[in-house]
LUMZA-652582 format. One record per atom (N, C-alpha, C): residue in three letters; x, y, z. Coordinates in steps of 0.1 Angstrom, whole numbers, plus 5000, padded with zeros to 4 digits. Layout:
N
alaXYZ
...
//
This chain:
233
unk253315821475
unk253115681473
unk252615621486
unk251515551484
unk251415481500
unk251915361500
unk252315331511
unk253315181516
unk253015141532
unk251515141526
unk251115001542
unk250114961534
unk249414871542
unk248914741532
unk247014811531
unk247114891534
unk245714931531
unk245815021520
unk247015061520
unk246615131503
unk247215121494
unk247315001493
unk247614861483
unk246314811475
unk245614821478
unk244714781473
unk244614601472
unk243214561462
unk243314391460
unk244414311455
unk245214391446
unk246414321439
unk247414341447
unk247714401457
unk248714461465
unk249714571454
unk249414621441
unk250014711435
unk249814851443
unk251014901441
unk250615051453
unk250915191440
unk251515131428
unk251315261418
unk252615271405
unk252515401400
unk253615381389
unk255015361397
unk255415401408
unk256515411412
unk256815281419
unk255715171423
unk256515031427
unk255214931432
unk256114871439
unk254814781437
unk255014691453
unk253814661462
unk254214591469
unk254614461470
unk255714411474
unk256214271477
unk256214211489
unk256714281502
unk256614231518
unk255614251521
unk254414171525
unk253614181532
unk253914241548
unk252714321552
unk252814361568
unk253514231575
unk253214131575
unk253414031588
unk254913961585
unk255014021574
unk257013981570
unk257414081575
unk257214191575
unk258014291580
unk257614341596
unk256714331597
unk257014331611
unk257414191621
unk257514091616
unk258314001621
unk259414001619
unk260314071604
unk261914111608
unk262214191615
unk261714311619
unk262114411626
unk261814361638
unk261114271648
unk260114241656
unk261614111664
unk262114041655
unk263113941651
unk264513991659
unk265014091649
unk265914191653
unk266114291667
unk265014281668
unk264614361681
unk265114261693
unk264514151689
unk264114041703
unk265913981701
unk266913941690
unk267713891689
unk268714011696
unk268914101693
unk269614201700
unk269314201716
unk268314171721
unk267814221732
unk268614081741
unk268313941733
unk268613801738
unk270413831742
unk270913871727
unk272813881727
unk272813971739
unk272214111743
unk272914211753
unk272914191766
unk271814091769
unk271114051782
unk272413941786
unk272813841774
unk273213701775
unk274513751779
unk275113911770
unk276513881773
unk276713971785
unk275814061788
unk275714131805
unk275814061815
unk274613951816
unk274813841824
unk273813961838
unk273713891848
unk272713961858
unk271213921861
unk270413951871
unk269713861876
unk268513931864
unk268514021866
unk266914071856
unk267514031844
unk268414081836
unk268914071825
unk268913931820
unk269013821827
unk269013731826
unk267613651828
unk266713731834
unk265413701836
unk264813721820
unk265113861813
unk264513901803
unk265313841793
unk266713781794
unk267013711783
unk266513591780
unk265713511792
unk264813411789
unk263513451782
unk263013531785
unk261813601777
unk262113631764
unk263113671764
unk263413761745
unk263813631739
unk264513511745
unk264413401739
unk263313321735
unk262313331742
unk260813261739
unk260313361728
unk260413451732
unk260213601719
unk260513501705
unk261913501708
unk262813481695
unk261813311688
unk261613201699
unk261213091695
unk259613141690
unk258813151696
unk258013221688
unk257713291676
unk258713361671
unk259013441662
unk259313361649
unk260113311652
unk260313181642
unk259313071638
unk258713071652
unk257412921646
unk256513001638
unk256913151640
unk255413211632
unk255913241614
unk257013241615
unk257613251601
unk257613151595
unk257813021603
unk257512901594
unk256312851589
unk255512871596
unk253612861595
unk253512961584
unk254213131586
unk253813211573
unk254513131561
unk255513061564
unk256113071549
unk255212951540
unk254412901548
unk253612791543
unk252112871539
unk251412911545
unk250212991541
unk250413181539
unk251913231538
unk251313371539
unk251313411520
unk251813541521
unk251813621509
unk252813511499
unk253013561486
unk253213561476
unk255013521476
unk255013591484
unk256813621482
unk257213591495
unk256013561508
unk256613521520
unk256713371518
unk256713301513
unk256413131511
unk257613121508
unk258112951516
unk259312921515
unk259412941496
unk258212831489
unk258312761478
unk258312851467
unk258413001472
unk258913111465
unk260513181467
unk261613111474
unk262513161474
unk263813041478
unk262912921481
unk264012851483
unk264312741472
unk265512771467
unk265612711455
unk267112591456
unk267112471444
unk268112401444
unk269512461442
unk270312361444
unk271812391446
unk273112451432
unk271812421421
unk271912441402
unk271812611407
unk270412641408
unk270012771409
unk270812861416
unk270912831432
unk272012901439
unk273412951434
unk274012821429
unk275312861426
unk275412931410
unk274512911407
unk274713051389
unk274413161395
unk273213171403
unk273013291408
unk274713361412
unk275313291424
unk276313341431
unk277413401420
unk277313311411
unk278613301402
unk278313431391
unk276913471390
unk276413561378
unk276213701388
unk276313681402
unk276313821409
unk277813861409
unk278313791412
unk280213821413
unk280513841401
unk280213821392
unk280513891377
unk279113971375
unk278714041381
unk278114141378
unk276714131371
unk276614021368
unk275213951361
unk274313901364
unk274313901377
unk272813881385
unk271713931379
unk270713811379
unk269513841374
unk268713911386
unk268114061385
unk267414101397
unk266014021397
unk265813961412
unk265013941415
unk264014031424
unk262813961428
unk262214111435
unk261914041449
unk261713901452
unk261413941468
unk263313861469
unk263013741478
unk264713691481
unk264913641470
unk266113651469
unk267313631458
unk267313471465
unk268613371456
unk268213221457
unk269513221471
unk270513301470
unk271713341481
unk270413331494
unk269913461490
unk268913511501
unk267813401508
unk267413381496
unk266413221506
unk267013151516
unk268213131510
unk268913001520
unk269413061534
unk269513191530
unk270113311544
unk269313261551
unk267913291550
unk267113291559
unk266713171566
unk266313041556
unk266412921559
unk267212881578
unk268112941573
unk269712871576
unk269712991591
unk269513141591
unk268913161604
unk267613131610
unk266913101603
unk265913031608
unk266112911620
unk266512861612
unk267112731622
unk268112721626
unk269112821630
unk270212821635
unk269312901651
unk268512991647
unk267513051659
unk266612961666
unk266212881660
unk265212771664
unk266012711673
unk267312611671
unk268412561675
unk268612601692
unk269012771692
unk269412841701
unk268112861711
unk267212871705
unk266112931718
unk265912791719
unk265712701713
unk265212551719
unk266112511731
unk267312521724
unk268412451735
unk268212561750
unk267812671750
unk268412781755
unk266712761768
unk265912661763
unk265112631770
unk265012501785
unk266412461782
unk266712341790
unk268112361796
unk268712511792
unk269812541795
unk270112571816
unk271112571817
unk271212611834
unk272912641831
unk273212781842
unk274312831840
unk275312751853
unk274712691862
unk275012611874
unk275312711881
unk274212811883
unk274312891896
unk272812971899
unk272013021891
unk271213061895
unk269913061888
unk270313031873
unk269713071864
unk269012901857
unk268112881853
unk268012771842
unk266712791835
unk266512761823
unk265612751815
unk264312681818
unk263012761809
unk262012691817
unk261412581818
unk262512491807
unk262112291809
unk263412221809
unk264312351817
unk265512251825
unk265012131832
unk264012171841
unk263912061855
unk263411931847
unk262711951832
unk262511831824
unk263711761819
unk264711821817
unk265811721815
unk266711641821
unk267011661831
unk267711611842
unk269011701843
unk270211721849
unk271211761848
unk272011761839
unk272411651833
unk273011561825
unk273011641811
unk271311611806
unk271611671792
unk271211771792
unk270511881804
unk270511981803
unk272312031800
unk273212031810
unk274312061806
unk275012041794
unk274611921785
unk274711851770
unk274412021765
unk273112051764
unk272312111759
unk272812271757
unk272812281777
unk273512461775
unk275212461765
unk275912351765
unk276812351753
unk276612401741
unk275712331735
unk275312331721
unk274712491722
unk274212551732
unk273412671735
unk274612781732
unk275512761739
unk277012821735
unk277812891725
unk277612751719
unk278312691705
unk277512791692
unk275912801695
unk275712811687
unk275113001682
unk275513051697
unk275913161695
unk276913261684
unk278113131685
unk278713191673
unk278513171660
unk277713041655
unk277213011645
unk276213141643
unk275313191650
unk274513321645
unk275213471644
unk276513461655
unk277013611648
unk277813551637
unk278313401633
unk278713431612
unk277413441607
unk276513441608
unk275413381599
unk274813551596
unk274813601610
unk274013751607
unk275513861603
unk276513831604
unk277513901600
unk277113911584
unk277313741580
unk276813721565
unk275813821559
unk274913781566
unk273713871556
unk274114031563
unk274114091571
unk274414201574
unk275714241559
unk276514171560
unk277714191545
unk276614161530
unk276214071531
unk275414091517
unk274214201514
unk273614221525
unk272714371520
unk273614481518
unk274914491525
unk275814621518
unk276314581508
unk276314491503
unk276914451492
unk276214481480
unk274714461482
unk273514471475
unk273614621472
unk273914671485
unk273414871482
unk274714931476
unk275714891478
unk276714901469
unk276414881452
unk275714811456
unk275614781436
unk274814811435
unk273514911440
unk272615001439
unk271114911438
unk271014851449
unk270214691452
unk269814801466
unk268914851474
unk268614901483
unk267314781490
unk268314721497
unk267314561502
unk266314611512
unk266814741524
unk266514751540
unk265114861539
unk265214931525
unk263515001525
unk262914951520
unk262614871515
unk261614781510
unk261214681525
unk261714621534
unk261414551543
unk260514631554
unk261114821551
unk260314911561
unk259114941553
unk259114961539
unk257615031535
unk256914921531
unk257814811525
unk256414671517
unk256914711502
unk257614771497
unk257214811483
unk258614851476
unk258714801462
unk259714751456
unk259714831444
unk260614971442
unk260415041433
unk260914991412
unk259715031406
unk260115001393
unk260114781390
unk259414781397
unk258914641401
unk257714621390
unk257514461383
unk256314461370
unk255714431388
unk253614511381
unk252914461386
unk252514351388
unk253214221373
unk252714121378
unk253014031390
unk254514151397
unk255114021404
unk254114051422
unk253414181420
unk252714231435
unk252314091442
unk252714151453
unk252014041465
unk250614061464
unk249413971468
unk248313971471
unk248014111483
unk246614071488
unk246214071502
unk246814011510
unk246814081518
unk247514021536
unk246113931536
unk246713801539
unk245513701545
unk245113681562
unk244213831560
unk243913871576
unk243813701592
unk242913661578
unk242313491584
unk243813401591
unk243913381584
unk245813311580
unk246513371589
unk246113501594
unk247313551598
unk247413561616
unk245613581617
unk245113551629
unk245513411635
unk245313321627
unk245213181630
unk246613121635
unk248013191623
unk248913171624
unk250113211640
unk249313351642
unk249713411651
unk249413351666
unk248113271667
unk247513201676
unk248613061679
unk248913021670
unk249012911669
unk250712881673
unk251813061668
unk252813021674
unk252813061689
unk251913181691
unk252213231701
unk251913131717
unk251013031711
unk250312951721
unk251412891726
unk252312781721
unk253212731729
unk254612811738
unk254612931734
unk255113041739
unk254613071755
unk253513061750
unk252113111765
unk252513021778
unk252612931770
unk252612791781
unk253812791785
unk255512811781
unk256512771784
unk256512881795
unk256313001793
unk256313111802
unk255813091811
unk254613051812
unk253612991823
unk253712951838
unk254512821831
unk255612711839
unk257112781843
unk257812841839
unk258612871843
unk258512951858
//
């Protein structure tokens, strides 16, 4: 079976055995996400002068990463768009209430639980690398538009920077507990994010083409304000 986006073909269908749903630029921005978010937590809780050098970087990483998800979820694939997975508070809670009794309707890209997961790290990341940009530890270290804040609310700031550390290990605990919960009930969420492709899936639900255009433009566009904070620092 092939599972990259070139032999997928126009419809992004990859064959009788499944069908693509994650586009390339979703899945290499979770794994890409994951990478940079681990790298931010080991650095942050080591502490040290380089470590702390690169935990400001893997944080611009992490802000970046995010502006580019949000841009995709507006122009990318099929099933990367918010307006494909983020649903009202009606939908959420039958969903929750029809999975715990065992009646979950399978869906194929995020489930209505799942949208809001991401949502909700989304902006819990945004939060963190924002704040984490005006942050100062009051000894050696500060962020690269501390000197724009003044003292005051930079120290306001590296609070909330703190604070909201813990808000992201509940948040990634959460979804870390719901995909085993998924593979428990024989829901395998974590290969599908590595190959693109969603076994025993209707072809009508296939992602498109990767919108190469879209994707160049999109990538430009987060990575640019990224360029510059580094720059300056």
């Amino acid at each position: 079976m092939a599972t990259n986006d070139a032999g997928t073909g126009a419809s992004g269908q990859v064959g009788p055995n499944g069908v693509r749903v994650w586009d390339l630029p979703v899945r290499l921005f979770h794994w890409a996400l994951l990478a940079a978010v681990v790298t931010s937590v080991a650095t942050g809780v080591t502490g040290g002068l380089w470590q702390m050098d690169l935990h400001v970087v893997s944080g611009c990483v992490v802000l970046g990463l995010v502006l580019f998800r949000v841009l995709w979820g507006l122009v990318g694939g099929r099933h990367a768009r918010f307006a494909a997975f983020v649903k009202g508070p009606v939908t959420v809670v039958r969903y929750a209430v029809d999975f715990l009794k065992g009646r979950a309707v399978h869906t194929v890209g995020h489930n209505p639980l799942g949208g809001w997961s991401v949502v909700l790290i989304l902006l819990a990341l945004a939060v963190q690398a924002g704040t984490g940009l005006f942050a100062n530890d009051d000894i050696f270290l500060e962020g690269p538009l501390a000197k724009y804040a003044g003292k005051a609310l930079s120290d306001r700031l590296t609070g909330i920077h703190h604070l909201m550390s813990n808000v992201i290990y509940g948040l990634v605990a959460a979804h870390v507990a719901a995909i085993a919960l998924h593979w428990w009930k024989g829901d395998n969420l974590v290969k599908p994010m590595i190959t693109g492709v969603k076994p025993d899936a209707d072809p009508a639900v296939a992602d498109g083409p990767t919108r190469w255009g879209w994707l160049l433009v999109t990538a430009l566009v987060a990575a640019a304000p990224v360029a510059w904070i580094l720059s300056i620092w």
